[in-house]
N, C-alpha and C positions, 0 to 999 in steps of 0.2 A: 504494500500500500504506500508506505514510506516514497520509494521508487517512482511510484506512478504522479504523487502529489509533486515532487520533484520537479519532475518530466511537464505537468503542467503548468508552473510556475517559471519553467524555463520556456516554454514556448509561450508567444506571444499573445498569439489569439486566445487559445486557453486561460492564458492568466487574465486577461481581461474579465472571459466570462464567470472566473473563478474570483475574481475579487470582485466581481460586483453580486455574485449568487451569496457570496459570503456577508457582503454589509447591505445586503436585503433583507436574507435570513432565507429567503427563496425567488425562483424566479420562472416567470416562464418565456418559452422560444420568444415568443412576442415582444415580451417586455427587453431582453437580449437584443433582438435585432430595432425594437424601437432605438435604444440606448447608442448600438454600435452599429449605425448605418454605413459604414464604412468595412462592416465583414458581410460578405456575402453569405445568402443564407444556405445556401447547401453546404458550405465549410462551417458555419453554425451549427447546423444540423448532427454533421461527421465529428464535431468535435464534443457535443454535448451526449451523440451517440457514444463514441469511444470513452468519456469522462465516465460514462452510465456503467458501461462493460467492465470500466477499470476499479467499480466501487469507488468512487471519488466521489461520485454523485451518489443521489437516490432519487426517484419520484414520489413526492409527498400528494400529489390532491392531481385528476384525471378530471375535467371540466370538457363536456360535448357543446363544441360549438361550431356550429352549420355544417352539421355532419362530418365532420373531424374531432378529435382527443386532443384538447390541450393540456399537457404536462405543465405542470409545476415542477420542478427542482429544488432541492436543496442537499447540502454537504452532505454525504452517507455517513460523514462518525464527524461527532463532536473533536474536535481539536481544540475543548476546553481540557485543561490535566489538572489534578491537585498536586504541586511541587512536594509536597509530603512525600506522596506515596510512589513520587518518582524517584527521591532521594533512598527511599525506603529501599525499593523495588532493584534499586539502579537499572532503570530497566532503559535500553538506549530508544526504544521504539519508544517509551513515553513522551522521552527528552525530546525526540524529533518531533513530534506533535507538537508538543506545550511549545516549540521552536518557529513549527510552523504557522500556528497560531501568532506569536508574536511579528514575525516577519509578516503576515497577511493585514494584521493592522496597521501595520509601519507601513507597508506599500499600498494598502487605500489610501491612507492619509496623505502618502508622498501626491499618489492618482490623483489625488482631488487639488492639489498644486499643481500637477504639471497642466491638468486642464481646467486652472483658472485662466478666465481673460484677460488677468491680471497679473501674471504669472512676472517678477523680479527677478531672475536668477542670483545677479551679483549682489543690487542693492536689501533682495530678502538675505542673504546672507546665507543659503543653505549649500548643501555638499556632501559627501561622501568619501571616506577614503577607508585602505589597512593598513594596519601599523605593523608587519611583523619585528617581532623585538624578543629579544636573550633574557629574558626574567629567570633568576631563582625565585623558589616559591614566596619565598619573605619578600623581595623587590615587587612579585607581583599583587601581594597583601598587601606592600605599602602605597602602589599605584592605587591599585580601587579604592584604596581608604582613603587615597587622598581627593580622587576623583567623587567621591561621595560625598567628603567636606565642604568642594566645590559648591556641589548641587544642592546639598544643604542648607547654603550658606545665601541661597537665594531661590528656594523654592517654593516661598512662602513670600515674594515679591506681590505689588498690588499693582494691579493693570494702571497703567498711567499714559500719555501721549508720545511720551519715548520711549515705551517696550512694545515690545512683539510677542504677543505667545509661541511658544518652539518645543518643538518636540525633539528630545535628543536621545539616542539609545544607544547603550553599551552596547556588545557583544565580546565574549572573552573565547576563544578558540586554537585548541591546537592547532597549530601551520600545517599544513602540507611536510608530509620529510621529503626536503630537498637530497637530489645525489651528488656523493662528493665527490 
């Protein structure tokens, strides 16, 4: 499953359909091809087919209308987790979940930026980057602690005419092993 979620998150059309099925809570063909007039709907179709097969999806509610079935969609498994019992569990499939989750809020939200009308690159101030970097485990205790005093230290700030609300997300991840 892990895999398939992936694979749609990598492909483009998919993730479209998949981050908007996702901050719906469901959706159907219609409302998909209303939203992204720009994907043709036989590749809607194939992809929401394929989404279906691959348990990614599911069909919640079959509504007849002028003699056709329309589907509703929505996620096939919660990628809600309870960090407890992921910890508990160490279970990796958890972690990918509760991951995936986080990434799918991160990239609406990013989504609903890139298609403001409004849309600032330089002057909104946003970006992306990775850091790979040599931590011992204490150097990297000391990073996020200190990275956390940062955020701390203003996250309880009150909206005024010179802030901006911003969303900023950690992520901590082992590198890739490079060959020496």
């Amino acid at each position: 499953m892990t895999d398939k979620l992936m694979e749609c998150i990598t492909n483009p059309v998919k993730c479209k359909l998949l981050l908007e099925i996702y901050s719906q809570g469901q959706a159907t063909a219609k409302h998909l091809s209303d939203k992204y007039t720009d994907i043709p709907p036989a590749t809607l179709y194939r992809h929401l087919k394929r989404m279906l097969h691959d348990g990614i999806l599911k069909v919640v509610e079959e509504t007849q209308v002028r003699g056709t079935v329309e589907r509703t969609y929505a996620l096939a498994q919660s990628i809600n987790s309870n960090m407890e019992k992921i910890l508990e569990e160490n279970s990796g499939e958890l972690y990918m979940q509760y991951f995936m989750q986080y990434i799918m809020g991160f990239a609406r939200q990013f989504q609903q930026y890139c298609q403001s009308s409004n849309i600032n690159i330089k002057e909104d101030m946003t970006g992306f980057s990775l850091s790979p970097l040599y931590l011992s485990d204490e150097e990297l205790t000391a990073l996020v602690t200190e990275i956390s005093k940062t955020i701390s230290a203003v996250k309880n700030n009150e909206p005024n005419a010179e802030r901006k609300l911003r969303t900023i997300g950690v992520i901590i991840s082992p590198a890739e092993k490079l060959d020496n």
